[in-house]
LOLUM-384529 format. One record per residue: residue number from 1; residue in one letter; chain; x, y, z of N, C-alpha, C, O in turn. Coordinates in nm, 2 decimals, padded with zeros to 4 digits, always signed. Layout:
N
 num residu chaine   n.c1   n.c2   n.c3  ca.c1  ca.c2  ca.c3   c.c1   c.c2   c.c3   o.c1   o.c2   o.c3
 NUM      A      A      X      Y      Z      X      Y      Z      X      Y      Z      X      Y      Z
...
//
This chain:
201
 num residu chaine   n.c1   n.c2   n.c3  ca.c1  ca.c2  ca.c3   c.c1   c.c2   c.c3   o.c1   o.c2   o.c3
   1      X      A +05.13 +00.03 +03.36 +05.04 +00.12 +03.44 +04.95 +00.21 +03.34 +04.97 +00.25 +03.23
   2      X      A +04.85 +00.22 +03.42 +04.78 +00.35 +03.27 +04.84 +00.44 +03.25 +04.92 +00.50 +03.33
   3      X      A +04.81 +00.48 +03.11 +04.88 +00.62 +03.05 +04.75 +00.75 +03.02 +04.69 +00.77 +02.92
   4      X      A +04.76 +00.82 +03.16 +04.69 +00.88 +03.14 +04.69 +01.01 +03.01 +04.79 +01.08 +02.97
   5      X      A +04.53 +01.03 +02.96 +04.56 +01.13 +02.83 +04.61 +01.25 +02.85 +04.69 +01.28 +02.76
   6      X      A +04.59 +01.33 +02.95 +04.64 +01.47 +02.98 +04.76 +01.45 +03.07 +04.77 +01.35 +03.14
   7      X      A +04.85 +01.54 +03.08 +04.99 +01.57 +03.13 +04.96 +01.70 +03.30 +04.87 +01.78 +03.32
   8      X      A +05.05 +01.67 +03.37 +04.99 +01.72 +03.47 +04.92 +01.89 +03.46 +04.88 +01.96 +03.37
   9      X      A +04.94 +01.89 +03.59 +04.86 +02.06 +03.67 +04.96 +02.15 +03.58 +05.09 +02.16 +03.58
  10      X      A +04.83 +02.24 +03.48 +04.84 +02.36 +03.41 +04.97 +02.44 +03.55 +05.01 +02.39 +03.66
  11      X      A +05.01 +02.56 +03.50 +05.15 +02.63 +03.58 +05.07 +02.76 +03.59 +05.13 +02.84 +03.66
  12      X      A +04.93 +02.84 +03.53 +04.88 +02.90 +03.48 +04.79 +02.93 +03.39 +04.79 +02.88 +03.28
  13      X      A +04.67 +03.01 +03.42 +04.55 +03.00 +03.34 +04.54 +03.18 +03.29 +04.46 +03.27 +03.33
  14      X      A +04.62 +03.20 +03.21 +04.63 +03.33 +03.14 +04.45 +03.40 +03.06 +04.44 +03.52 +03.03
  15      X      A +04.34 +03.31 +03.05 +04.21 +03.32 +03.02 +04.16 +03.41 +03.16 +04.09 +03.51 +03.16
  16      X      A +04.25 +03.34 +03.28 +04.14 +03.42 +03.41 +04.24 +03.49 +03.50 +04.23 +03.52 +03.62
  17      X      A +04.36 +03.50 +03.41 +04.45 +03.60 +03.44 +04.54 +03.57 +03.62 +04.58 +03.64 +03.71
  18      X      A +04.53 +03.43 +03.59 +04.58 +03.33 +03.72 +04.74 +03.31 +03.70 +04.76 +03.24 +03.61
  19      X      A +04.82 +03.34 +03.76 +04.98 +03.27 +03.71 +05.00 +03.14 +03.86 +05.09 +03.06 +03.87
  20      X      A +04.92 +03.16 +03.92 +04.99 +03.00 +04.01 +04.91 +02.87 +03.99 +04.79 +02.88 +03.95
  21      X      A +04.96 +02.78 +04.00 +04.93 +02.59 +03.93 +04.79 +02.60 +03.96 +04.73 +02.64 +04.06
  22      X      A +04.73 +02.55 +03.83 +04.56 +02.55 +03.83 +04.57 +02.42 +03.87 +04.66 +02.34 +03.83
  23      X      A +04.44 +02.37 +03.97 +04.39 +02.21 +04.01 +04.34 +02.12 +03.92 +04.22 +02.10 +03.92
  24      X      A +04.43 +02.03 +03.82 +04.37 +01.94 +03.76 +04.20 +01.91 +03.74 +04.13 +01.89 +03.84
  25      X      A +04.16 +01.92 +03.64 +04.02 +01.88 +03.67 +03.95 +01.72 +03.56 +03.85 +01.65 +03.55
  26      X      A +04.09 +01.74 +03.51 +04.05 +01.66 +03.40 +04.16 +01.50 +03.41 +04.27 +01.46 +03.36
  27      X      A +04.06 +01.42 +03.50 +04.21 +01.33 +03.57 +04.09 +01.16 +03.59 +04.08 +01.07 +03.68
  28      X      A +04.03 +01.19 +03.51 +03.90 +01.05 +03.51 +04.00 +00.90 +03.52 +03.99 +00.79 +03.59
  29      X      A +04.11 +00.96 +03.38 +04.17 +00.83 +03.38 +04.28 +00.79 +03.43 +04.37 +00.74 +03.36
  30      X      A +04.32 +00.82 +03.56 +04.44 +00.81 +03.62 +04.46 +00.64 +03.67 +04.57 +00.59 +03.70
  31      X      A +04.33 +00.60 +03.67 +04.34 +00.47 +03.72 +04.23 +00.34 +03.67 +04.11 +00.35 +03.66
  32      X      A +04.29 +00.24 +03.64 +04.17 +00.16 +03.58 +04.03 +00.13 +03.61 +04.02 +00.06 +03.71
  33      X      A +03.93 +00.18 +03.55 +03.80 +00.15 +03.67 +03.74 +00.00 +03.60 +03.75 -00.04 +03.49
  34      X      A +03.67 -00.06 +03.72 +03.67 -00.17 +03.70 +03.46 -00.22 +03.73 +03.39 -00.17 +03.82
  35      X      A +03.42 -00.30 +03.65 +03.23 -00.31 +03.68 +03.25 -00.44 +03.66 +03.33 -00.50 +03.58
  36      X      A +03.15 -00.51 +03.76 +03.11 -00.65 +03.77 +03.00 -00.70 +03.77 +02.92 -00.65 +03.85
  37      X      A +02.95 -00.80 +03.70 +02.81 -00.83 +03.67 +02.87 -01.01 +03.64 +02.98 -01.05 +03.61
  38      X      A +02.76 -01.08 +03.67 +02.77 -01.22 +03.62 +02.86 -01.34 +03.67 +02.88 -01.45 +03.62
  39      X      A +02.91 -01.28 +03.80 +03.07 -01.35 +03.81 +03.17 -01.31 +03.74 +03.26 -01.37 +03.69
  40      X      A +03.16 -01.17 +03.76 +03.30 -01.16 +03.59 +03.36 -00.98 +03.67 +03.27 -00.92 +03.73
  41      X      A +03.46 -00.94 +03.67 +03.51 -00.82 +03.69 +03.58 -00.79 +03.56 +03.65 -00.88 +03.52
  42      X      A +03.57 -00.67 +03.49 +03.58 -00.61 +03.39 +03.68 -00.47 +03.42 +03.69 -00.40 +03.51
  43      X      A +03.75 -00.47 +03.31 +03.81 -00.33 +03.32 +03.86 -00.29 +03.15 +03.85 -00.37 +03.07
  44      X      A +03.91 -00.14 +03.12 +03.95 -00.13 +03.00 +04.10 -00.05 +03.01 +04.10 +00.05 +03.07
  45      X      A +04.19 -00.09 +02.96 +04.32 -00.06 +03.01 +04.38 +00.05 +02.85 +04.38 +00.02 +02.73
  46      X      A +04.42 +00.18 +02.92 +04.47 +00.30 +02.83 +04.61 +00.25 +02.83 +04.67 +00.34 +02.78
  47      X      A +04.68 +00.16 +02.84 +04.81 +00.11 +02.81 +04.85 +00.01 +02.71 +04.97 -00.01 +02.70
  48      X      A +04.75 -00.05 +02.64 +04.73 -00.15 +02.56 +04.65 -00.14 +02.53 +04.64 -00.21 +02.43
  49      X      A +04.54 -00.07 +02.55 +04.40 -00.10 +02.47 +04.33 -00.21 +02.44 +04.32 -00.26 +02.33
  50      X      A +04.28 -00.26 +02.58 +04.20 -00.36 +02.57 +04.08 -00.38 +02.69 +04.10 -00.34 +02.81
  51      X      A +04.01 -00.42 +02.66 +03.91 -00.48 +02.77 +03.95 -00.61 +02.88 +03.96 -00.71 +02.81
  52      X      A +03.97 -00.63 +03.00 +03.99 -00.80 +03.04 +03.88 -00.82 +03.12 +03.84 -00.74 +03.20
  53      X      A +03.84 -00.92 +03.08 +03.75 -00.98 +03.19 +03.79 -01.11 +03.28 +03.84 -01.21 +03.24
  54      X      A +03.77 -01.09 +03.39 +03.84 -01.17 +03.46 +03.71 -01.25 +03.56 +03.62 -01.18 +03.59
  55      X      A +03.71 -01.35 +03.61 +03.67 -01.44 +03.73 +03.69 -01.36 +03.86 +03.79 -01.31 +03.90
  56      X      A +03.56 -01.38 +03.90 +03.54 -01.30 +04.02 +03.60 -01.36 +04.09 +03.70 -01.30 +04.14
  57      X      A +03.60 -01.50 +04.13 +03.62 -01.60 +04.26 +03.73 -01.59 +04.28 +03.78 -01.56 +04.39
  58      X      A +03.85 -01.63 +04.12 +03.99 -01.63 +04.09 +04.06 -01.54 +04.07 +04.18 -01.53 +04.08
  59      X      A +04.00 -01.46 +04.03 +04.07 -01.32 +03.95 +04.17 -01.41 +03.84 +04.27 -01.36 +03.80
  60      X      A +04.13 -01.51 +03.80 +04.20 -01.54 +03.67 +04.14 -01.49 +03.55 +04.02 -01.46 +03.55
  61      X      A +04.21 -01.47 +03.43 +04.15 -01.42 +03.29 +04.08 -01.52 +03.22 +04.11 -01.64 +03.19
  62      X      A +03.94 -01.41 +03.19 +03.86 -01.52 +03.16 +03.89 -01.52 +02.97 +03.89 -01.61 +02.89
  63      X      A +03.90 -01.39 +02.96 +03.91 -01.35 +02.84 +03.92 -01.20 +02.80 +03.86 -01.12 +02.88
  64      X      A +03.98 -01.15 +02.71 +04.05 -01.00 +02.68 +04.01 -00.96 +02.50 +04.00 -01.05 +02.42
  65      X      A +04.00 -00.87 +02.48 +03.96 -00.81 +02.35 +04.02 -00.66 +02.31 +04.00 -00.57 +02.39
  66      X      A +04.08 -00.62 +02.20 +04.20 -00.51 +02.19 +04.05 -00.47 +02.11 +03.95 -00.53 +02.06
  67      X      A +04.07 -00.28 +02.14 +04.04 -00.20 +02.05 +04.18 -00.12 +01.96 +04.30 -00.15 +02.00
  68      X      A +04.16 -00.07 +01.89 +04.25 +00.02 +01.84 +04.32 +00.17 +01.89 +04.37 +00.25 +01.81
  69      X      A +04.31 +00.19 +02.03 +04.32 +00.29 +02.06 +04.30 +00.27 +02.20 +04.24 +00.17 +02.24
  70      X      A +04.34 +00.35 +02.27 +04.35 +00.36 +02.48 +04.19 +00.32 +02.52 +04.11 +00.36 +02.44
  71      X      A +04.14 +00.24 +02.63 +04.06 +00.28 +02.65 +04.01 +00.33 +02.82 +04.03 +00.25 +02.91
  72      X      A +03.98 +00.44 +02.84 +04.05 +00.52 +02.96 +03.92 +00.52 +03.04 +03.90 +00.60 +03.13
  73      X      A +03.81 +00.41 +03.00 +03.67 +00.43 +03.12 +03.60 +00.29 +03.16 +03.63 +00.18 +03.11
  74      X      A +03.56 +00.30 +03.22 +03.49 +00.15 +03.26 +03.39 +00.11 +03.16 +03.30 +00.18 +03.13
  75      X      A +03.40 -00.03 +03.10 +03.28 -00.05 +02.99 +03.09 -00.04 +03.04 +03.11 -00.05 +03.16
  76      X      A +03.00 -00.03 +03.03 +02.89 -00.08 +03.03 +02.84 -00.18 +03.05 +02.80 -00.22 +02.94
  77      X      A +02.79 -00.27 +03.15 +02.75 -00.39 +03.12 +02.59 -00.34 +03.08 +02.54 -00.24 +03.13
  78      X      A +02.51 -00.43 +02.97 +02.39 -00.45 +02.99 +02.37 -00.54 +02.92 +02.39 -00.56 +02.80
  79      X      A +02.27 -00.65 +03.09 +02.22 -00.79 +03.00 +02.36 -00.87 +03.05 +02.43 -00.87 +03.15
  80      X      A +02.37 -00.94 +02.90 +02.50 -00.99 +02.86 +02.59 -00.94 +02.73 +02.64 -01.01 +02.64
  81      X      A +02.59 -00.81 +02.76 +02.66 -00.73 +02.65 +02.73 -00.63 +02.74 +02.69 -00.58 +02.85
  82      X      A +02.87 -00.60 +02.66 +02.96 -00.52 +02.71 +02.96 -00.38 +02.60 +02.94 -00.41 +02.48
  83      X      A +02.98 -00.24 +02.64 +02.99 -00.14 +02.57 +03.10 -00.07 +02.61 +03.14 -00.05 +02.72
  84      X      A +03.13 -00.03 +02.53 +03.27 +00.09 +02.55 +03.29 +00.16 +02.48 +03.25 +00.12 +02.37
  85      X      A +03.33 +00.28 +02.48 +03.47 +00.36 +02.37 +03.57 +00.36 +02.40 +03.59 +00.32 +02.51
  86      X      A +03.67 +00.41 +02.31 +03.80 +00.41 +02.27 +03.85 +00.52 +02.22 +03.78 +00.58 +02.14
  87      X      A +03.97 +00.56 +02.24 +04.05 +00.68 +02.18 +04.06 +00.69 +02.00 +04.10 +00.79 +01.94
  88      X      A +04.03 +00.52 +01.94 +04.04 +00.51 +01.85 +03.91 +00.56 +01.74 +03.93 +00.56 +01.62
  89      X      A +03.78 +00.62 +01.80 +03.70 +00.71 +01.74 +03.57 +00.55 +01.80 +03.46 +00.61 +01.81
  90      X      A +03.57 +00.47 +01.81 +03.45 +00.35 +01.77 +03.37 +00.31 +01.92 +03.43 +00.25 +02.02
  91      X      A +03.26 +00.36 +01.91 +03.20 +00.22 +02.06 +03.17 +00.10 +02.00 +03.11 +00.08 +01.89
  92      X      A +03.25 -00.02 +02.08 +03.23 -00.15 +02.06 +03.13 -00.19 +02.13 +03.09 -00.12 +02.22
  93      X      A +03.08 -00.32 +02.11 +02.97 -00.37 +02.19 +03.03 -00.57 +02.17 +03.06 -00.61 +02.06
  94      X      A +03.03 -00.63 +02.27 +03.06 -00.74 +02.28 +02.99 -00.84 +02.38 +02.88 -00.80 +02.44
  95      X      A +03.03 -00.96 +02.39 +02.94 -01.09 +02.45 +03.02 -01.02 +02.58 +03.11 -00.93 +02.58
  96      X      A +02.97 -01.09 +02.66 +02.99 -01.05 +02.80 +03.03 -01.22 +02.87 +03.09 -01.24 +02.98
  97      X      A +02.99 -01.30 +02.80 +03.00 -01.48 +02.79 +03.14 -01.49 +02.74 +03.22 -01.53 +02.83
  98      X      A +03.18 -01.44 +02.60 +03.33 -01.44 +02.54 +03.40 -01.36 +02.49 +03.51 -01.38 +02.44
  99      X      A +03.35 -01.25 +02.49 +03.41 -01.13 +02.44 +03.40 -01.11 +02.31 +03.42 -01.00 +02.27
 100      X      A +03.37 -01.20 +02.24 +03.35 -01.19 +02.10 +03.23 -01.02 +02.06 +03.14 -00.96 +02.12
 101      X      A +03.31 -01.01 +01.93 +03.25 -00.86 +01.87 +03.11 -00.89 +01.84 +03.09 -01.00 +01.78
 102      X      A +03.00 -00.81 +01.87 +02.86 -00.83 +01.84 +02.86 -00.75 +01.73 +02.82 -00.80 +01.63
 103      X      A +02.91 -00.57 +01.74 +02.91 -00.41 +01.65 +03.04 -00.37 +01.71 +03.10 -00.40 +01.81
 104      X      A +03.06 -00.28 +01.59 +03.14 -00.16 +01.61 +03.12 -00.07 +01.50 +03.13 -00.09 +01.37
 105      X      A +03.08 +00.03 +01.57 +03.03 +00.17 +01.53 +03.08 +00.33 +01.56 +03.05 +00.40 +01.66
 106      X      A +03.15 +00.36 +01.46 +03.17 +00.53 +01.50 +03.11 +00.63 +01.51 +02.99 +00.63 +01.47
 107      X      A +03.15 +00.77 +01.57 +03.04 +00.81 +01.55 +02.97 +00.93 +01.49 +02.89 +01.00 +01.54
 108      X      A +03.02 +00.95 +01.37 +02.99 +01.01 +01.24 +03.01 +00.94 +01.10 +03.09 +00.85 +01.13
 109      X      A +03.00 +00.93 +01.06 +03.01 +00.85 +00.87 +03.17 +00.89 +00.86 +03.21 +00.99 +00.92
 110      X      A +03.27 +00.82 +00.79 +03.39 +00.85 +00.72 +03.48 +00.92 +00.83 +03.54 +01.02 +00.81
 111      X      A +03.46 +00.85 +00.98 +03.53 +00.90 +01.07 +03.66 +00.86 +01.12 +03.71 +00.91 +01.22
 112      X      A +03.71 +00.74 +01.01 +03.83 +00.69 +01.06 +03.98 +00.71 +01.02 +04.07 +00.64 +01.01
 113      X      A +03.95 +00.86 +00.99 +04.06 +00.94 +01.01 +04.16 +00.93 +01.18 +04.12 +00.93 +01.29
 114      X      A +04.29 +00.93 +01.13 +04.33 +00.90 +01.24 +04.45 +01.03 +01.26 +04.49 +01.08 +01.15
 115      X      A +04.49 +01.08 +01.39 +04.56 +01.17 +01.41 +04.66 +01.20 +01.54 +04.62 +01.15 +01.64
 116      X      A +04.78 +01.26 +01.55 +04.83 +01.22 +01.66 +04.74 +01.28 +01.80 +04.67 +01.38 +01.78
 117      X      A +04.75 +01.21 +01.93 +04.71 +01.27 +02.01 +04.80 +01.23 +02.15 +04.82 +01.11 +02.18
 118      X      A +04.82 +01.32 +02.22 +04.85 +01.26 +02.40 +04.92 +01.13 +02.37 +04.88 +01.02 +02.41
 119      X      A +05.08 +01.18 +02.26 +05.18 +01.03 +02.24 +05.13 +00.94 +02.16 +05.21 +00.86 +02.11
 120      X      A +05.00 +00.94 +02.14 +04.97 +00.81 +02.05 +04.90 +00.85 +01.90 +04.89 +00.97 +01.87
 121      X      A +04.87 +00.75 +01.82 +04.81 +00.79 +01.68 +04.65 +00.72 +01.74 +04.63 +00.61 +01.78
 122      X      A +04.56 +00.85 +01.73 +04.36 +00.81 +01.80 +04.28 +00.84 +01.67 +04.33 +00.90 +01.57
 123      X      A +04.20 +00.82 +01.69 +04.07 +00.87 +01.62 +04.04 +01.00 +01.61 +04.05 +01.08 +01.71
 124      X      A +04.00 +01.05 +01.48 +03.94 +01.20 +01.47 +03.85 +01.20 +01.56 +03.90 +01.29 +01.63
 125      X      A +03.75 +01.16 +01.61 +03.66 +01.16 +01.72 +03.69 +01.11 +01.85 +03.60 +01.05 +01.91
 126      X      A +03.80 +01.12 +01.92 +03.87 +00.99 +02.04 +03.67 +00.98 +02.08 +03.57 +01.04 +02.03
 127      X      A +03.71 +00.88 +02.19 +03.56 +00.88 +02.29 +03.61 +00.88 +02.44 +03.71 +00.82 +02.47
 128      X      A +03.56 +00.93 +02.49 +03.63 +00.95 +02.59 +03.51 +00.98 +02.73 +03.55 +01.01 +02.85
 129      X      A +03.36 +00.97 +02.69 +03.24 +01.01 +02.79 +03.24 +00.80 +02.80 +03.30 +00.71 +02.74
 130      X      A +03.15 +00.81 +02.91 +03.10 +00.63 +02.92 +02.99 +00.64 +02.84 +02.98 +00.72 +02.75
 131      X      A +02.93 +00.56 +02.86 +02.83 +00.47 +02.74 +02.72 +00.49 +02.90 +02.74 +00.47 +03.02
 132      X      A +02.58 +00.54 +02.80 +02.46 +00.52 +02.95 +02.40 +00.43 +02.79 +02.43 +00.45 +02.67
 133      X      A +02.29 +00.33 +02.90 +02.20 +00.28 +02.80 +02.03 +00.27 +02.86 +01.99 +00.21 +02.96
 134      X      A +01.96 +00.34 +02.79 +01.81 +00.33 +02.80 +01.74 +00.31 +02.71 +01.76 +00.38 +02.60
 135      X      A +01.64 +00.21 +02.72 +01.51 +00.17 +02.63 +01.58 +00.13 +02.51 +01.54 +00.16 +02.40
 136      X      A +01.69 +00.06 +02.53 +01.80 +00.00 +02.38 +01.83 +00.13 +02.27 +01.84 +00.14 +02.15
 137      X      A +01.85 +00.20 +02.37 +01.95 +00.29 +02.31 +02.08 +00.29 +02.37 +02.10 +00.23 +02.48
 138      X      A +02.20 +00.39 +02.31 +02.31 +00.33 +02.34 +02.39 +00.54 +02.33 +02.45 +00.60 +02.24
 139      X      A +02.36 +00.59 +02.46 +02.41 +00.72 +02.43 +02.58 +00.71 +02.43 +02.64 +00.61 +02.46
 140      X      A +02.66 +00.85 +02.39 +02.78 +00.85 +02.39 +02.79 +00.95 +02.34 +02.68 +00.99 +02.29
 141      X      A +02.94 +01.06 +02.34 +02.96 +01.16 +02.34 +03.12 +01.14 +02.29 +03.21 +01.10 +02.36
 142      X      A +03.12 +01.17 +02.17 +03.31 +01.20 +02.13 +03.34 +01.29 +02.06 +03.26 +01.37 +02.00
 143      X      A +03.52 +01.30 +02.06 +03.56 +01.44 +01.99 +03.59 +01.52 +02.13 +03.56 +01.50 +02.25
 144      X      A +03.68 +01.61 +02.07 +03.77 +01.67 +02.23 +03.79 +01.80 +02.19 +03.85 +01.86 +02.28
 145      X      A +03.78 +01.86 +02.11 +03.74 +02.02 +02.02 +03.65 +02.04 +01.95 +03.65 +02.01 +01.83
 146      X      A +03.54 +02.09 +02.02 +03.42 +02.16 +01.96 +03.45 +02.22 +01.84 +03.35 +02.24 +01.77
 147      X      A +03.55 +02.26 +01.78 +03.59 +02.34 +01.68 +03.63 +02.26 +01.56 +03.63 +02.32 +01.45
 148      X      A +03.65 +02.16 +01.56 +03.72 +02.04 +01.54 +03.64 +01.93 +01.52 +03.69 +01.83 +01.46
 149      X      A +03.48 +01.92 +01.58 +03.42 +01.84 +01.59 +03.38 +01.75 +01.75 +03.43 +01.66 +01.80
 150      X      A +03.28 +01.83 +01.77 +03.26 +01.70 +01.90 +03.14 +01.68 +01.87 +03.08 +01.75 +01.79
 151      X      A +03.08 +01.55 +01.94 +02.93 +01.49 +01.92 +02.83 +01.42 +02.01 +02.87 +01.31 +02.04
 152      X      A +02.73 +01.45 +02.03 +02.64 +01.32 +02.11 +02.55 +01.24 +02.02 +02.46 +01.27 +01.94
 153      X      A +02.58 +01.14 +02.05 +02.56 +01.02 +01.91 +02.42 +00.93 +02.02 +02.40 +00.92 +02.15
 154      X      A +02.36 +00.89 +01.93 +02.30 +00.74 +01.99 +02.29 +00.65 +01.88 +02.26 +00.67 +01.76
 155      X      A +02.32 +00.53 +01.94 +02.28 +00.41 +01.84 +02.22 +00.29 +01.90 +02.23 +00.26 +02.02
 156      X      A +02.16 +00.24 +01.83 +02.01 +00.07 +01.83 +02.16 +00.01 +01.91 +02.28 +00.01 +01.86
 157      X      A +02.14 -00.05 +02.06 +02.20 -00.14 +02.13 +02.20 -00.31 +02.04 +02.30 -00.38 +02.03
 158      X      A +02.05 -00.35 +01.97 +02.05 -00.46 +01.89 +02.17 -00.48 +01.83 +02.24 -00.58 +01.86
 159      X      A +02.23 -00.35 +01.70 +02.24 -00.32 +01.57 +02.44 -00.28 +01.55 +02.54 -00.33 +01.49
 160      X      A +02.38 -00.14 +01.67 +02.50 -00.06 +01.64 +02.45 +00.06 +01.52 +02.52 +00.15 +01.47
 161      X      A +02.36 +00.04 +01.51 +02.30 +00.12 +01.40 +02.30 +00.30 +01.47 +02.27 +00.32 +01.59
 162      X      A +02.33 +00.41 +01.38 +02.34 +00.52 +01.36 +02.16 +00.58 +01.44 +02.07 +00.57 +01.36
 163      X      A +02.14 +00.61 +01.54 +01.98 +00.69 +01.48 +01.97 +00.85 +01.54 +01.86 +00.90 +01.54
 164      X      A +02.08 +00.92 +01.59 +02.12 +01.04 +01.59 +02.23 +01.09 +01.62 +02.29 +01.02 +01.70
 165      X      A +02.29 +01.20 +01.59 +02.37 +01.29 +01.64 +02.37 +01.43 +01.63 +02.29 +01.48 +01.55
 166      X      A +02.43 +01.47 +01.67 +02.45 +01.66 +01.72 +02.57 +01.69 +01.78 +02.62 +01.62 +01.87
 167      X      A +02.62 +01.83 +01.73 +02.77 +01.85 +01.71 +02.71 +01.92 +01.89 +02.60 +01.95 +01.92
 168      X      A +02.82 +01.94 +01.97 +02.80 +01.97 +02.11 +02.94 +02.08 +02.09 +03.05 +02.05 +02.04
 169      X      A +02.91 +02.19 +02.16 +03.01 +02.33 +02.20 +03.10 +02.33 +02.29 +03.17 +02.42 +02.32
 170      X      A +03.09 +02.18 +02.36 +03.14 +02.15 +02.49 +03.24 +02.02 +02.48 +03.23 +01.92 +02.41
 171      X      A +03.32 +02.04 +02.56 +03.46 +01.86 +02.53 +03.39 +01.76 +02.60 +03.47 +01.73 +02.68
 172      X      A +03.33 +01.71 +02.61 +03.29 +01.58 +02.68 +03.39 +01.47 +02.68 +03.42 +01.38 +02.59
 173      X      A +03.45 +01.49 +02.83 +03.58 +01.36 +02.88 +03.49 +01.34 +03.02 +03.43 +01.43 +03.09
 174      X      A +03.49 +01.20 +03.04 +03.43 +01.14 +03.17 +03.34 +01.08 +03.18 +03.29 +01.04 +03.07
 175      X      A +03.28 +01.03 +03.32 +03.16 +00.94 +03.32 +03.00 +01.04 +03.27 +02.97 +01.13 +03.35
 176      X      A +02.95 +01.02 +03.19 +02.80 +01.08 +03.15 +02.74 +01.04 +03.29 +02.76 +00.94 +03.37
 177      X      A +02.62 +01.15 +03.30 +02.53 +01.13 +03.46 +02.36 +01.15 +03.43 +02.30 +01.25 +03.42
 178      X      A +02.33 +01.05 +03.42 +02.13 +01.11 +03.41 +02.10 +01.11 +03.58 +02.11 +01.03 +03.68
 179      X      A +02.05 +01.31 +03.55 +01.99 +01.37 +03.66 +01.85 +01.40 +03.63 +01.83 +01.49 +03.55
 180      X      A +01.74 +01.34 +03.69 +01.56 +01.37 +03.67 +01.54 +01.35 +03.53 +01.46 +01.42 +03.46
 181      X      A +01.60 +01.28 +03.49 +01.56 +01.19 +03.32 +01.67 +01.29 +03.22 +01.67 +01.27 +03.10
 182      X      A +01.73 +01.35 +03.25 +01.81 +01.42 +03.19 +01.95 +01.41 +03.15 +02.02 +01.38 +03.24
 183      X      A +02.03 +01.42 +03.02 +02.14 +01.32 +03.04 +02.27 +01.41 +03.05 +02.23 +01.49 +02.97
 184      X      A +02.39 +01.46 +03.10 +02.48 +01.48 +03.12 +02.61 +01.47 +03.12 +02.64 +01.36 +03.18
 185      X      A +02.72 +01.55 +03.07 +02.86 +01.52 +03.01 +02.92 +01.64 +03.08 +02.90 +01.76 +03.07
 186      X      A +03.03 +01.53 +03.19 +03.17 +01.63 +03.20 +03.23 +01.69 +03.11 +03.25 +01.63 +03.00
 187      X      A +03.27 +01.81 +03.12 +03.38 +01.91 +03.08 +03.46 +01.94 +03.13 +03.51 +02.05 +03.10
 188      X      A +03.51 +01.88 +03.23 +03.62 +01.98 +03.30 +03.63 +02.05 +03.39 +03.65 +02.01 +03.50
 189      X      A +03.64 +02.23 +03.34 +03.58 +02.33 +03.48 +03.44 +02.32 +03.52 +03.38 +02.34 +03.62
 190      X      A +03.40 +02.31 +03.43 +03.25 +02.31 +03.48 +03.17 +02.26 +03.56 +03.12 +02.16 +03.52
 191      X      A +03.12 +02.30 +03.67 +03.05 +02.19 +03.77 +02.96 +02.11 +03.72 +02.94 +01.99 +03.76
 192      X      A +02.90 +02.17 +03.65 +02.73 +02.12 +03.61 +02.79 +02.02 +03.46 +02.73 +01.91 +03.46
 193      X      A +02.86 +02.03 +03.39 +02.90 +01.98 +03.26 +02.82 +02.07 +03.15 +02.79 +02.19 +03.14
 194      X      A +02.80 +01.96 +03.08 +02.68 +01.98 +02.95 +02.60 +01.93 +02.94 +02.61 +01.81 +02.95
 195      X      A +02.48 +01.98 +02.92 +02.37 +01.92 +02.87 +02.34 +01.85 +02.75 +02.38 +01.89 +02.64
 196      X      A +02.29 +01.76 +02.76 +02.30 +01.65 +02.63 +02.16 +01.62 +02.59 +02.16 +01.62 +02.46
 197      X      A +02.08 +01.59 +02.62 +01.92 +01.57 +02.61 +01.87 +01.52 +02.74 +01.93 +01.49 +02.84
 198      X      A +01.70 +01.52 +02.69 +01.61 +01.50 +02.80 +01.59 +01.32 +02.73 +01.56 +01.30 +02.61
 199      X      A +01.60 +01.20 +02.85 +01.59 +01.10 +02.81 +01.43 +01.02 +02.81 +01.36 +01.06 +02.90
 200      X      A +01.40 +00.96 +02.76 +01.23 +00.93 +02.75 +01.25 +00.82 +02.89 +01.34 +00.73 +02.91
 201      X      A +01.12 +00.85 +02.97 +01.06 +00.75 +03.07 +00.96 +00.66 +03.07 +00.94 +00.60 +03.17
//
């Protein structure tokens, strides 16, 4: 079954001077999410760490690919390429035909420091936002302490190639959302999330 990253409802929120059970807000990966394109249903599993892709008609396996670390969101299709992150710090990008590796890219230089986290050994950077993709670019957001390091990265969808980042004040865990060309990262309590940039039209 998945293993979700966070442990249940806080008992208390001593910041807002609350002592009865605060409402979970942070519960994205309680359950496998699954996207289908091509004849193919997809999912990425935080119990093994892997992608499966499976036959629509059959629901048999068509084919499966391990990352190094949980992966707790639904991949990206675009085209015939698959995108994801992983708790292990890397967005992968693969065939969508065989699963075969196209890139894999982290997302800062000399990031594969690894450290315990939520029972397991992850990435200095977990990833933990989805993957949005526009005009072959390839946004993403990792890191889970601003203090510590968090980031909004983009890289060449071709390549995997590096062509920005910026450290972010905010945890970005969940699905990213573009509102009126604008791009967006859960946090948590926050309704609104984080702001991440304005995306080109």
């Amino acid at each position: 079954p998945p293993q979700s990253a966070w442990p249940g409802t806080a008992q208390s929120d001593f910041w807002r001077h609350r002592s009865t059970p605060e409402k979970p807000m942070v519960e994205f990966d309680k359950a496998y999410h699954v996207v289908a394109a091509d004849n193919r249903v997809l999912y990425g599993t935080s119990a093994d760490d892997m992608i499966v892709c499976l036959d629509l008609e059959t629901g048999k396996p068509l084919w499966q690919s391990f990352a190094e670390g949980p992966i707790r969101l639904a991949p990206t299709i675009v085209g015939q390429r698959v995108l994801f992150g992983s708790d292990d710090g890397f967005i992968y990008c693969l065939s969508l035909a065989n699963g075969e590796r196209i890139w894999r890219q982290s997302a800062v230089e000399k990031a594969g420091k690894r450290r315990p986290g939520n029972g397991r050994i992850i990435g200095k950077y977990p990833i933990r936002s989805g993957v949005v993709v526009r005009d072959d670019v390839v946004y993403y957001a990792a890191g889970l302490f601003p203090r510590q390091g968090a980031w909004h990265c983009a890289l060449a969808l071709a390549d995997g190639r590096r062509l920005a980042s910026k450290p972010l004040s905010a945890s970005p865990q969940g699905y990213m959302r573009e509102e009126a060309g604008r791009l967006f990262a859960p946090t948590g309590r926050h309704p609104a999330g984080a702001f991440l940039q304005h995306l080109k039209r």
